[in-house]
TIRO-2110 file (N, C-alpha, C; in Angstrom, 1 decimal):
// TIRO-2110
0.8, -1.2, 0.0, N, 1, A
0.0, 0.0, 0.0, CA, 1, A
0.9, 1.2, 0.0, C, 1, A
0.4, 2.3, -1.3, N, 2, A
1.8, 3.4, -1.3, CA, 2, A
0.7, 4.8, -0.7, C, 2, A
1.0, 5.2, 0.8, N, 3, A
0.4, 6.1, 1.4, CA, 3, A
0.8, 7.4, 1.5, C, 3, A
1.0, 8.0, 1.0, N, 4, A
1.1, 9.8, 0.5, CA, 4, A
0.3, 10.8, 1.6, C, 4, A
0.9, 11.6, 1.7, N, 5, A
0.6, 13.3, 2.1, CA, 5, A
1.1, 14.3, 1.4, C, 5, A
0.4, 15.1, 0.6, N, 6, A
0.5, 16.2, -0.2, CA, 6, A
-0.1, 17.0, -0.4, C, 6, A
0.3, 18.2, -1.0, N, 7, A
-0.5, 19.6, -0.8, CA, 7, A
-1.6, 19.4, -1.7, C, 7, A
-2.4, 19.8, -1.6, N, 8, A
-3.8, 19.5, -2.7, CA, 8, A
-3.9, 20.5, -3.9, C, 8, A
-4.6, 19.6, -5.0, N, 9, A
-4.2, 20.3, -6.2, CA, 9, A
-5.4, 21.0, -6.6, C, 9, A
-5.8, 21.5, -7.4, N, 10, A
-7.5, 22.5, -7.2, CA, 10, A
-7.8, 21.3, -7.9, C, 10, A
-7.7, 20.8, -8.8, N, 11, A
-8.6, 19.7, -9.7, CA, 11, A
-9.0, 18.4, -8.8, C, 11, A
-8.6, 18.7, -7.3, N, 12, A
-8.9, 17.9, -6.5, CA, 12, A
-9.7, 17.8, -5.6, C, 12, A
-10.5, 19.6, -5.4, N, 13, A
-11.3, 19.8, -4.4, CA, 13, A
-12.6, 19.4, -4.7, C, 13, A
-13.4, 18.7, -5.6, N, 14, A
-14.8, 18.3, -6.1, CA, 14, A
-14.5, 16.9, -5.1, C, 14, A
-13.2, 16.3, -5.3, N, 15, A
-13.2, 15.0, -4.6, CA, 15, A
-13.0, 15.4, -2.5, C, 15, A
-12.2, 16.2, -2.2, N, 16, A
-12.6, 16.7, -1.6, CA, 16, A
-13.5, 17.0, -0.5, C, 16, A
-14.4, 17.5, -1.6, N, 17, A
-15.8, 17.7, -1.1, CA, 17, A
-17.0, 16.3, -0.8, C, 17, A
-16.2, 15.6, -2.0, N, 18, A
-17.3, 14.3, -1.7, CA, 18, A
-17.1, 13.2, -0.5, C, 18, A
-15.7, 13.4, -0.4, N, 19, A
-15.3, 12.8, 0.8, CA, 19, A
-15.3, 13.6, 2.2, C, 19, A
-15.3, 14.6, 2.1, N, 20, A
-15.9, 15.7, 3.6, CA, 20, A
-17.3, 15.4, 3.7, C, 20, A
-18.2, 16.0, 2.6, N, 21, A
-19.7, 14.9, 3.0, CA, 21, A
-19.7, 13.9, 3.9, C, 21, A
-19.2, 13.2, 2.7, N, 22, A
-19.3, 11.6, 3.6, CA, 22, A
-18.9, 11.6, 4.8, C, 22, A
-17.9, 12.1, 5.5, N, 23, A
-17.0, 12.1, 6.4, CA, 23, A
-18.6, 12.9, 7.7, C, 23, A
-19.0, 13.5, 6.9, N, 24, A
-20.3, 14.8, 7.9, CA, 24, A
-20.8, 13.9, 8.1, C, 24, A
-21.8, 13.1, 6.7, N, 25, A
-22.8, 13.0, 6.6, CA, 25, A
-22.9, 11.7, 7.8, C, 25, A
-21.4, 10.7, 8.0, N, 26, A
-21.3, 10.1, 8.8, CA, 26, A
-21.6, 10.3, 10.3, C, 26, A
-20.3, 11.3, 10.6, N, 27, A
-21.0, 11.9, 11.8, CA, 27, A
-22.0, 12.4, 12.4, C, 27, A
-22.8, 13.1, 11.4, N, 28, A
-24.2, 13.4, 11.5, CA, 28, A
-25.1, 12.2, 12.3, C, 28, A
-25.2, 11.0, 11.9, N, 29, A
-25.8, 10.1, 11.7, CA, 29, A
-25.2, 9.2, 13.5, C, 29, A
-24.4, 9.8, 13.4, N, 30, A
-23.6, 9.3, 15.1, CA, 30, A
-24.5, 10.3, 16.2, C, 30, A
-24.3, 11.5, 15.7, N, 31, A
-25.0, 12.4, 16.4, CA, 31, A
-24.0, 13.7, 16.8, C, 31, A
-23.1, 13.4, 16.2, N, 32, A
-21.8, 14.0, 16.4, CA, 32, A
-21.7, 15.2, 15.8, C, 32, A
-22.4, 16.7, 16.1, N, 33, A
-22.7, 17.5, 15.3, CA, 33, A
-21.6, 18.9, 15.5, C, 33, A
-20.0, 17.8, 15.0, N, 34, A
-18.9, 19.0, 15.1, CA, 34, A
-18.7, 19.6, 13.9, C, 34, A
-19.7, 19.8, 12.6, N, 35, A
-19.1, 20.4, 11.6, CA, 35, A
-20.6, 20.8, 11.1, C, 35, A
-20.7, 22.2, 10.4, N, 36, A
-22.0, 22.6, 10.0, CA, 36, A
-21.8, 23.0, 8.5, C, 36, A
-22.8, 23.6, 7.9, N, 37, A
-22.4, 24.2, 6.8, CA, 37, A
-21.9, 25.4, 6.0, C, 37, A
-21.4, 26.2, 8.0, N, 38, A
-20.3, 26.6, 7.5, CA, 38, A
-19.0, 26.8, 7.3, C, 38, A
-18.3, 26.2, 8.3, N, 39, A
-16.8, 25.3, 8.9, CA, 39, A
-17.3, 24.0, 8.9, C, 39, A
-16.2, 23.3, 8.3, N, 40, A
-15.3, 23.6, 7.1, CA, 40, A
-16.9, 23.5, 5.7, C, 40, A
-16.2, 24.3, 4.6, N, 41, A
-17.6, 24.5, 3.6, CA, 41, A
-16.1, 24.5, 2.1, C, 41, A
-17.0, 24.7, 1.0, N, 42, A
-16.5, 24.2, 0.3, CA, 42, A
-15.5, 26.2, 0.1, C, 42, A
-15.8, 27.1, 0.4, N, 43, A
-14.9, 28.4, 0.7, CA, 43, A
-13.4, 28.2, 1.0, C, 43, A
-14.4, 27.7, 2.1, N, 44, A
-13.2, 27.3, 3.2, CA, 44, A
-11.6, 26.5, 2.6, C, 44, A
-12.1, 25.4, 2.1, N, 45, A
-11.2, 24.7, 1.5, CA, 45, A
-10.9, 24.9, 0.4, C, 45, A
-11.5, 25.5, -0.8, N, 46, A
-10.5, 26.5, -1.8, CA, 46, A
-9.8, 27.5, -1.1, C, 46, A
-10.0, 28.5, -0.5, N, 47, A
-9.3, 29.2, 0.8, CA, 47, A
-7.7, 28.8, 0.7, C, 47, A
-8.3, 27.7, 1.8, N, 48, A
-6.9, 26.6, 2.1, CA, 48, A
-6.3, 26.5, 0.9, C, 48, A
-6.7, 25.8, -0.2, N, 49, A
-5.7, 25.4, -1.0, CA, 49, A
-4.5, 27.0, -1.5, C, 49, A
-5.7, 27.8, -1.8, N, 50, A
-4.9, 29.1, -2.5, CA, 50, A
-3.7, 29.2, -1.2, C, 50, A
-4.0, 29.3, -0.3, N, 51, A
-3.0, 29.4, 0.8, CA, 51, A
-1.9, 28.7, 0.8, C, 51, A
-2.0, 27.3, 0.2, N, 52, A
-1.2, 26.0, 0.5, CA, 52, A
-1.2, 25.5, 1.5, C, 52, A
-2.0, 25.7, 2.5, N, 53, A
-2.3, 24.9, 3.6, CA, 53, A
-3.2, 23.6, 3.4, C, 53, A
-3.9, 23.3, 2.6, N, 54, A
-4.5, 21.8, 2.4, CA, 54, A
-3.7, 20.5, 2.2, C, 54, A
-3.6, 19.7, 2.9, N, 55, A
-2.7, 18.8, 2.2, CA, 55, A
-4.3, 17.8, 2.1, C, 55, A
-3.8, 16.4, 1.3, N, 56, A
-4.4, 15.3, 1.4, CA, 56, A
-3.2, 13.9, 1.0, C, 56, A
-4.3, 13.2, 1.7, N, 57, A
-3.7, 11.9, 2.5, CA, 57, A
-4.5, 10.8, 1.2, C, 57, A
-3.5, 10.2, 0.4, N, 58, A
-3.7, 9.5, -1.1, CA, 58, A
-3.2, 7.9, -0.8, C, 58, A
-4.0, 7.1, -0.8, N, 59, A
-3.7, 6.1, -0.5, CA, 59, A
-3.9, 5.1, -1.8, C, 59, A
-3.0, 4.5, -2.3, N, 60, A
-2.7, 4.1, -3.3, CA, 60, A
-3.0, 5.0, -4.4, C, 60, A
-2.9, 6.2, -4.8, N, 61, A
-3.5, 7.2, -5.5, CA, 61, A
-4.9, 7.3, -5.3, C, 61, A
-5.6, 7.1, -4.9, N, 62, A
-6.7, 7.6, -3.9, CA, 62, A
-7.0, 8.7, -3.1, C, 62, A
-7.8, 9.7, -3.0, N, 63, A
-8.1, 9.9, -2.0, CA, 63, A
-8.7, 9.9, -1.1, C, 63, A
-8.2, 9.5, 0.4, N, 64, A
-8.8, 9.3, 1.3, CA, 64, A
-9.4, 10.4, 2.5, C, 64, A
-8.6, 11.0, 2.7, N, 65, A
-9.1, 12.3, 3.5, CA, 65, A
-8.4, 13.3, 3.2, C, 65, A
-8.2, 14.2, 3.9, N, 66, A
-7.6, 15.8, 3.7, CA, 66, A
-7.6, 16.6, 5.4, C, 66, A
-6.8, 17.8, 5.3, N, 67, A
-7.0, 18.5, 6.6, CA, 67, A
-5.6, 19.8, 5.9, C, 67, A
-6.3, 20.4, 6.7, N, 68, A
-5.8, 21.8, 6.7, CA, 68, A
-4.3, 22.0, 8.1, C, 68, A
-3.3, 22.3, 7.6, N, 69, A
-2.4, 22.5, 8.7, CA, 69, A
-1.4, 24.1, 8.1, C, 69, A
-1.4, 24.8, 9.4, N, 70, A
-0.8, 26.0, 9.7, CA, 70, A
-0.7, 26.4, 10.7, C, 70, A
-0.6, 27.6, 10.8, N, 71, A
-0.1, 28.5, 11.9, CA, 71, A
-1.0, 29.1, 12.5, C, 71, A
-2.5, 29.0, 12.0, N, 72, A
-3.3, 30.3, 12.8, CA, 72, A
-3.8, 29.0, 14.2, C, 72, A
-4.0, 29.7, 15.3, N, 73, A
-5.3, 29.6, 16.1, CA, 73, A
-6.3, 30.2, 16.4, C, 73, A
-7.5, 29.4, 16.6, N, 74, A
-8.5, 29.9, 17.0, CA, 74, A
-8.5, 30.8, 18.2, C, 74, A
-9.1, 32.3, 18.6, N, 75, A
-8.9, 33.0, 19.5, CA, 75, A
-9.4, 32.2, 21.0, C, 75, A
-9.8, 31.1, 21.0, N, 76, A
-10.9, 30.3, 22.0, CA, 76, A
-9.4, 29.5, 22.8, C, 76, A
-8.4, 29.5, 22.4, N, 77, A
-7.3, 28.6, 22.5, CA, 77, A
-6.2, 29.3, 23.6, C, 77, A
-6.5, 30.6, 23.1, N, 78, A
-5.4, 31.5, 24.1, CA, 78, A
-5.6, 31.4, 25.7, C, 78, A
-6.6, 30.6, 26.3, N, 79, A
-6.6, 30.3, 27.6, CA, 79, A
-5.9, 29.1, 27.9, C, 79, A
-5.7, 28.5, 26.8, N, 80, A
-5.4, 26.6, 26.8, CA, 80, A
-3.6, 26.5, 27.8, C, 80, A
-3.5, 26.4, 28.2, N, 81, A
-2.0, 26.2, 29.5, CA, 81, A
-1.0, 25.3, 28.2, C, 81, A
-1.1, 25.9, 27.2, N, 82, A
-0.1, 25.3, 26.2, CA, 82, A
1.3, 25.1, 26.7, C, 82, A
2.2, 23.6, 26.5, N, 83, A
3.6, 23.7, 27.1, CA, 83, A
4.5, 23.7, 26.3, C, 83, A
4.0, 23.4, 24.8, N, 84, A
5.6, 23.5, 24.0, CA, 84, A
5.1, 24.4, 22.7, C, 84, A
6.0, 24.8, 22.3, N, 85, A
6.1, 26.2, 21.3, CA, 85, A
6.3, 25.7, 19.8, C, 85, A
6.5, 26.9, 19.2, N, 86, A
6.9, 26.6, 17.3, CA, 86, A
6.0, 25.4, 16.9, C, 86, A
4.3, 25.9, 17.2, N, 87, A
4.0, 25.1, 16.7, CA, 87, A
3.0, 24.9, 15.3, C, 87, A
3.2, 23.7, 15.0, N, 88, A
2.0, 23.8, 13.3, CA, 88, A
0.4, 23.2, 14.0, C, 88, A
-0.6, 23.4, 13.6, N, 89, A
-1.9, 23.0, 13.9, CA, 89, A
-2.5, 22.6, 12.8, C, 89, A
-3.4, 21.7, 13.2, N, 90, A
-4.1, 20.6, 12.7, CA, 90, A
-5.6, 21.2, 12.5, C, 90, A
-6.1, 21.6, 11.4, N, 91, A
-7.2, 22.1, 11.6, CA, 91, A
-8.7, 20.9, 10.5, C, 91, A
-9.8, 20.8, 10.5, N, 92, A
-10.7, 20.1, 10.0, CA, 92, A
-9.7, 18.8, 9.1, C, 92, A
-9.2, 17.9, 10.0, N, 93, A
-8.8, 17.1, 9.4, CA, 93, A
-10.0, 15.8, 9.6, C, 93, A
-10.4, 15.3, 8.1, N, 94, A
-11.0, 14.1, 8.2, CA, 94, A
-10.4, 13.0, 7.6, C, 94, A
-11.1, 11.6, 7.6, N, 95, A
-10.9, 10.3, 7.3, CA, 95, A
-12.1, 9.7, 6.3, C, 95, A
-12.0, 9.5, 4.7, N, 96, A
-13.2, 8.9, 4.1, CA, 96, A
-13.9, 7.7, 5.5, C, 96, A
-15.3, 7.5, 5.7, N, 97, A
-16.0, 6.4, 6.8, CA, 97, A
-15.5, 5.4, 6.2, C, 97, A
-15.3, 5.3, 4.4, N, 98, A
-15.1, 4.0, 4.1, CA, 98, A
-13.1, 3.5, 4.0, C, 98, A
-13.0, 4.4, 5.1, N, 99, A
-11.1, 4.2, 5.3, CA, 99, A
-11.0, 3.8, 6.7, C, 99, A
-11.7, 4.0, 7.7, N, 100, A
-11.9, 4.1, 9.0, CA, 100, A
-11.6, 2.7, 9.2, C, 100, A
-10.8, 2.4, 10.3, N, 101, A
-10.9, 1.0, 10.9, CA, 101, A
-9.7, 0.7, 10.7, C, 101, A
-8.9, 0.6, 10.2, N, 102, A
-7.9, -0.4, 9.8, CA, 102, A
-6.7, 0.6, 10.0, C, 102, A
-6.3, 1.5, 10.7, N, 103, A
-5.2, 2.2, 11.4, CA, 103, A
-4.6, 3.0, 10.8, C, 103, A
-5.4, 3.8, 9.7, N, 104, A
-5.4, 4.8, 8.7, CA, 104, A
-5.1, 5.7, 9.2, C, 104, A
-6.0, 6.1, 10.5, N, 105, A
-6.1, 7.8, 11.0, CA, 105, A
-4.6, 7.6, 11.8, C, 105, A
-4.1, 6.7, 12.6, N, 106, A
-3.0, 7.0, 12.9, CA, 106, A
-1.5, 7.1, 11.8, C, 106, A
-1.6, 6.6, 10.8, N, 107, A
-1.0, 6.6, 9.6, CA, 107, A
-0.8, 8.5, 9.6, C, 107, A
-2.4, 8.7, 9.1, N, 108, A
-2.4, 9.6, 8.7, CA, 108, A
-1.9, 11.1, 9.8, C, 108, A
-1.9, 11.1, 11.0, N, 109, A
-1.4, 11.6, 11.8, CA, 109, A
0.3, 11.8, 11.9, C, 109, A
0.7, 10.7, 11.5, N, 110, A
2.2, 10.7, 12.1, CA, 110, A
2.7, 11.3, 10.7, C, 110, A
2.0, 11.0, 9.6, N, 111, A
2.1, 11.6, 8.5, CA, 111, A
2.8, 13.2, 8.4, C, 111, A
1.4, 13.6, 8.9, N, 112, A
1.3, 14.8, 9.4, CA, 112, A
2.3, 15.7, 10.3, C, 112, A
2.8, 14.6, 11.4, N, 113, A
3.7, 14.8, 12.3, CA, 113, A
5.2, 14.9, 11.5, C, 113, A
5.3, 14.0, 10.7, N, 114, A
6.4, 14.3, 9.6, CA, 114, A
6.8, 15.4, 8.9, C, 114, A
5.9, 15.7, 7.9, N, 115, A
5.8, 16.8, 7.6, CA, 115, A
5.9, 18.0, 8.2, C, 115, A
5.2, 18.1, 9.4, N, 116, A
6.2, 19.5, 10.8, CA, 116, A
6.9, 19.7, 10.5, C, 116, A
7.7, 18.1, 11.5, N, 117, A
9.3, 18.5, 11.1, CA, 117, A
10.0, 18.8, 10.3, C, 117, A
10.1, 18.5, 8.9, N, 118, A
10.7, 18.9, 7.9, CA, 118, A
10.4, 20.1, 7.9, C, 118, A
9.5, 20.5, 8.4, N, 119, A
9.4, 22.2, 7.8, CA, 119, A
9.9, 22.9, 9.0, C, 119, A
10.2, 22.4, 10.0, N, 120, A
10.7, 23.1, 11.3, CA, 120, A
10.0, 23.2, 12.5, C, 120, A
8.9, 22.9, 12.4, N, 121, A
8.2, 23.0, 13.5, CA, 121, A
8.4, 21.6, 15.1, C, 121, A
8.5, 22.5, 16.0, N, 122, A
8.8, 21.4, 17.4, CA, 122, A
7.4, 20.7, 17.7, C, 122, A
6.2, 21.3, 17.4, N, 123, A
5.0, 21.0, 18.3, CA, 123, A
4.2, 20.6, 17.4, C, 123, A
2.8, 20.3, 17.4, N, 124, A
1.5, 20.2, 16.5, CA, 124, A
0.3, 20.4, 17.7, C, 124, A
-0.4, 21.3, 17.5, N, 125, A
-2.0, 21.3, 18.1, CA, 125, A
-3.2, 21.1, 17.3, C, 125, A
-3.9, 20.7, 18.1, N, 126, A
-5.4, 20.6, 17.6, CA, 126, A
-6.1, 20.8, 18.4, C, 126, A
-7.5, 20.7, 17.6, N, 127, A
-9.1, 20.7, 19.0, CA, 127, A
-9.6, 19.4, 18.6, C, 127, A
-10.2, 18.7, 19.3, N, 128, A
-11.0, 17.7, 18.8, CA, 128, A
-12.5, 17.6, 19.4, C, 128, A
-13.5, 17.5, 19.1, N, 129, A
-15.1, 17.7, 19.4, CA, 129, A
-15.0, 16.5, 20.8, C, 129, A
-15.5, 16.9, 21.5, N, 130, A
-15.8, 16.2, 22.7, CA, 130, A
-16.2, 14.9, 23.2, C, 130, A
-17.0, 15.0, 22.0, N, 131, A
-18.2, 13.8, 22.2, CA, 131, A
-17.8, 13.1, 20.6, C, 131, A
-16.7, 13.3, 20.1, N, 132, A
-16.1, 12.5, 19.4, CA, 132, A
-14.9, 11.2, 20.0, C, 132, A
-15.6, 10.5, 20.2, N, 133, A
-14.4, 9.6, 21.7, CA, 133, A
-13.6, 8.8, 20.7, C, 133, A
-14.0, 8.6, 19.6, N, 134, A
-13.1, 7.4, 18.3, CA, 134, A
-11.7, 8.9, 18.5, C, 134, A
-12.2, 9.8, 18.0, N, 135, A
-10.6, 10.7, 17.5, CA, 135, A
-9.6, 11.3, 18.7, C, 135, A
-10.8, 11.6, 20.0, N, 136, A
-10.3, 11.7, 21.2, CA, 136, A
-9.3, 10.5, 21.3, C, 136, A
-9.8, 9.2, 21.4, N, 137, A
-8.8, 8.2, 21.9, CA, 137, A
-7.7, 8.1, 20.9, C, 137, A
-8.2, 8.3, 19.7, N, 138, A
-7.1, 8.0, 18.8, CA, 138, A
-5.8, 9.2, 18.9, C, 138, A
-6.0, 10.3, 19.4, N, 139, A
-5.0, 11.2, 19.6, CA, 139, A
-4.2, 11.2, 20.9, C, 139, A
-5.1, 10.5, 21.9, N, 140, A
-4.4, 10.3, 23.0, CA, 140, A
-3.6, 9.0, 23.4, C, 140, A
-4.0, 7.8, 22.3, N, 141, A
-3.2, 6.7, 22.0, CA, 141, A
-1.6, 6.9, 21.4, C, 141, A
-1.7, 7.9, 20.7, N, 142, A
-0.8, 8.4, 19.9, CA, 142, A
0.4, 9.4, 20.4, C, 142, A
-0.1, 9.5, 21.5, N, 143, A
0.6, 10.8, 22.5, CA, 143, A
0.3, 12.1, 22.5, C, 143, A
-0.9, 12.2, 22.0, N, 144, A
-1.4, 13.7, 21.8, CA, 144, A
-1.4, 14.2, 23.5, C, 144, A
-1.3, 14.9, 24.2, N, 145, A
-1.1, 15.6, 25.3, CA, 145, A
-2.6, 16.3, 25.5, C, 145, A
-3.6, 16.0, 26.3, N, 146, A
-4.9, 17.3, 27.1, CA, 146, A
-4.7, 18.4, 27.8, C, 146, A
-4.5, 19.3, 27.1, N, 147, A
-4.2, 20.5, 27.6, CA, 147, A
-5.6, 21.4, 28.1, C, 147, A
-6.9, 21.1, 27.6, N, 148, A
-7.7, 22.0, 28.1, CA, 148, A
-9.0, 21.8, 27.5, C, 148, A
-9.8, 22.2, 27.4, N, 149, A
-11.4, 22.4, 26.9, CA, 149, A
-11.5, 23.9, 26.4, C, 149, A
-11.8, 24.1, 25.0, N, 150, A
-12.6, 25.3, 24.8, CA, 150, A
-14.0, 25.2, 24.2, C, 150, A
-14.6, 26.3, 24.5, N, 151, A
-16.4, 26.6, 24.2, CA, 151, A
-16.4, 27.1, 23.1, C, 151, A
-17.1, 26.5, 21.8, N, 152, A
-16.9, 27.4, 20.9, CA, 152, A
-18.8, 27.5, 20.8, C, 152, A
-19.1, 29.3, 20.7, N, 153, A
-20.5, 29.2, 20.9, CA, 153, A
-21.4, 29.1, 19.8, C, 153, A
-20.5, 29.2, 18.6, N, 154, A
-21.2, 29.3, 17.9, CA, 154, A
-21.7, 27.8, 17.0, C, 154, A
-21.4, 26.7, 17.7, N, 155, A
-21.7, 25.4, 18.1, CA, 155, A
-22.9, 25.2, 18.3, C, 155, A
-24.0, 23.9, 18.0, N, 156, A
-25.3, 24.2, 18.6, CA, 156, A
-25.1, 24.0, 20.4, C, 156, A
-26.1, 24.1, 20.8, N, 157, A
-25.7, 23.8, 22.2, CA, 157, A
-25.9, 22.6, 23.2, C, 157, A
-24.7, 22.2, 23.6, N, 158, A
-24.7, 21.1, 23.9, CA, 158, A
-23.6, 20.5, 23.5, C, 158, A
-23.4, 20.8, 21.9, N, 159, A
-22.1, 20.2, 21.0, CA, 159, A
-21.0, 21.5, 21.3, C, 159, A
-20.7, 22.3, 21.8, N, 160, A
-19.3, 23.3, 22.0, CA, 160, A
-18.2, 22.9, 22.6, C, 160, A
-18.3, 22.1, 23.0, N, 161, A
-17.3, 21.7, 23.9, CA, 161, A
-15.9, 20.7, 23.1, C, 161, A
-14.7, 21.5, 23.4, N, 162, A
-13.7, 21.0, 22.1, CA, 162, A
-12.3, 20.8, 22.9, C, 162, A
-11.3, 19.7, 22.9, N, 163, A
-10.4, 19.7, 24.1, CA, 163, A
-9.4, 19.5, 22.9, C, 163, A
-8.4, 20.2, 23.4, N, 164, A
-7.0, 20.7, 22.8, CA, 164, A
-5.9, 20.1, 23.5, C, 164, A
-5.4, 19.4, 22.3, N, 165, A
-4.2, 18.7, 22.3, CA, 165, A
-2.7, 19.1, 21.7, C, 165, A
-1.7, 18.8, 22.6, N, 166, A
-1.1, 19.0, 21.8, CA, 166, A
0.3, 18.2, 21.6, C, 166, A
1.4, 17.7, 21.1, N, 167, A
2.1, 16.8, 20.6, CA, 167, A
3.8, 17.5, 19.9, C, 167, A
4.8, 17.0, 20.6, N, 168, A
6.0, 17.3, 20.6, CA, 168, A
6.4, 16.8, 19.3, C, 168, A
7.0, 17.2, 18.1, N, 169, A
7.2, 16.7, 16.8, CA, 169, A
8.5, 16.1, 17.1, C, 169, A
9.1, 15.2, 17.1, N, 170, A
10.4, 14.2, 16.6, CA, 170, A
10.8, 14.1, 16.0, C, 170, A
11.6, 13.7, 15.0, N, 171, A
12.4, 13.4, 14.0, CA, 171, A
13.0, 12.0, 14.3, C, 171, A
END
């Protein structure tokens, strides 16, 4: 199996999109209501790409998921008791449902973690939705660090609640 991480190409964002659906349309159906239609939307992720911030995760030339990694944080984070610095963050990263299971998302993670470091970065953060316990455990199997909870309000209510991780990059 030849597993890739790469910056996304625009003739790529229709696929993209159909695998972020799926990826919703799944969670939806869990009850897991951490993404709406407006974060992450299809703006959003042309956005990203113009930026170069999109990569996607190609599995045997396939794609299987995507996520956005940079430098901004969310203003909701500046309370979070953050301990390591120079870091890159992990923003709406998903996994196609029909990739799930078979040790993909941590693939795709260390992936990610890779890529930091080549580019210089010591650290990686994220948020991850609360009442998402598959990506919660999956980040904290992996050595992602709990640094805190933020409220994001503009969440329905009930679903705001988002704990921030964060992870020393290696080489």
């Amino acid at each position: 199996m030849n597993i890739q991480l790469r910056q996304a190409t625009e003739e790529q964002i229709d696929t993209i999109m159909d695998v972020y659906i799926r990826c919703k349309h799944d969670l939806d159906e869990k009850g897991l209501l951490q993404w709406n239609d407006h974060y992450p939307s299809r703006e959003y992720f042309e956005e990203e790409l113009g930026d170069g911030n999109l990569y996607v995760l190609m599995v045997d030339d396939e794609l299987a998921g995507s996520a956005t990694l940079n430098e901004w944080q969310s203003p909701e984070w500046s309370d979070i008791p953050w301990k390591l610095g120079n870091e890159w963050v992990i923003h709406a990263l998903f996994l196609d449902p029909l990739q799930q299971g078979n040790g993909l998302g941590t693939v795709f993670m260390k992936k990610c973690e890779e890529l930091a470091g080549e580019k210089g970065y010591e650290s990686i953060r994220l948020d991850a939705y609360s009442r998402n316990t598959g990506a919660n455990a999956l980040y904290e199997k992996i050595g992602y660090e709990y640094r805190g909870s933020v409220y994001f309000t503009s969440k329905p209510e009930g679903h705001q609640e988002y704990r921030c991780y964060e992870k020393e990059v290696t080489l």
